[in-house]
C-alpha positions as CSV (number, residue, x, y, z in Angstrom):
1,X,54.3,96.4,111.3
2,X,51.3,97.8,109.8
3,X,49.4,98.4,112.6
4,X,51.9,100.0,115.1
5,X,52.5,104.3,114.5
6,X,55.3,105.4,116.3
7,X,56.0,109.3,117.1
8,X,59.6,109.2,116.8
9,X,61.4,112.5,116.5
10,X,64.9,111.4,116.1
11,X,65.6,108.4,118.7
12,X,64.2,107.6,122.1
13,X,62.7,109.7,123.9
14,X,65.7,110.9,126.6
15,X,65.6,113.6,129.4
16,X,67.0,116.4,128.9
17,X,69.9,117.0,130.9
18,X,71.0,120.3,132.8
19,X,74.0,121.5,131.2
20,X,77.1,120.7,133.4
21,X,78.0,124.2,133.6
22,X,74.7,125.1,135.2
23,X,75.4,127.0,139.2
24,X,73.4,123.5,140.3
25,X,75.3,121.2,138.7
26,X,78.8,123.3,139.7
27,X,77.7,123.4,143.1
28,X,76.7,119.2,143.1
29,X,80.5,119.1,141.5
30,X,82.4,120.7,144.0
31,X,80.2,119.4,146.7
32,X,81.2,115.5,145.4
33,X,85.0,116.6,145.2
34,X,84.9,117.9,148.6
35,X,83.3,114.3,150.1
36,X,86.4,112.6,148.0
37,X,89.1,114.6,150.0
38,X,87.4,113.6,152.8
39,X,88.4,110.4,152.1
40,X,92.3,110.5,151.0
41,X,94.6,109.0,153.4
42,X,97.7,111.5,153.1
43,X,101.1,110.5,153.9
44,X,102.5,111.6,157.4
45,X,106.1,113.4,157.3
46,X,108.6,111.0,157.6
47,X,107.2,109.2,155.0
48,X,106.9,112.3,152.9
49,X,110.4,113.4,153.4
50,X,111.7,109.9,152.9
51,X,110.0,109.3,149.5
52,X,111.3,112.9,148.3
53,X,115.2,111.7,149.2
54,X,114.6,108.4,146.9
55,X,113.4,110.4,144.2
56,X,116.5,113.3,144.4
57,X,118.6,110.0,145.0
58,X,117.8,108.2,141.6
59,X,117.7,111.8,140.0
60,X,121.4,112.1,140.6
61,X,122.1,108.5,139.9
62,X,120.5,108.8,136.6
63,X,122.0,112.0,135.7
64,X,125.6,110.6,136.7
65,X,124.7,107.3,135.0
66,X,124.1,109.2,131.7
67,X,126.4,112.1,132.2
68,X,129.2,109.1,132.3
69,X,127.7,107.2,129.1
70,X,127.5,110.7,127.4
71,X,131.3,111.6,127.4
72,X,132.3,107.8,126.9
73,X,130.3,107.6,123.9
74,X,131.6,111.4,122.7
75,X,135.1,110.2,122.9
76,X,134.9,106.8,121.0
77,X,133.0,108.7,118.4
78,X,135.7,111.5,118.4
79,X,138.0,109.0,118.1
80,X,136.3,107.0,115.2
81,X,136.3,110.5,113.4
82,X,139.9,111.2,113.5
């Protein structure tokens, strides 16, 4: 490769980039965020206020559920102690 000078300062040769905190790359930013709420499909009411019963539902089956294994296992253990 005697015959082929390359002027290579430390890689390839890249573009520099704007930094992303730049006003023109903020204001590409929070122009691209607000064309991807334009295209979230929210949830209507009913579906809303259903989904927020199922999770309170299995919060207070859980919390009964391990309420109820909590004192079992504190009385066996009380017992074993004794």
């Amino acid at each position: 490769m005697a015959g082929k000078a390359k002027d290579n300062k430390g890689g390839s040769e890249a573009k520099k980039e704007p930094s992303p905190f730049s006003p023109g790359q903020i204001k590409k930013f929070v122009g691209e965020v607000q064309t991807e709420f334009t295209k979230i499909v929210w949830p209507d009411k009913k579906v809303t206020l259903g989904l927020t019963g199922m999770v309170i539902l299995l919060a207070i089956v859980v919390s009964a559920y391990l309420g109820t294994v909590d004192v079992i296992l504190g009385k066996v253990i009380s017992t074993i102690l004794r």
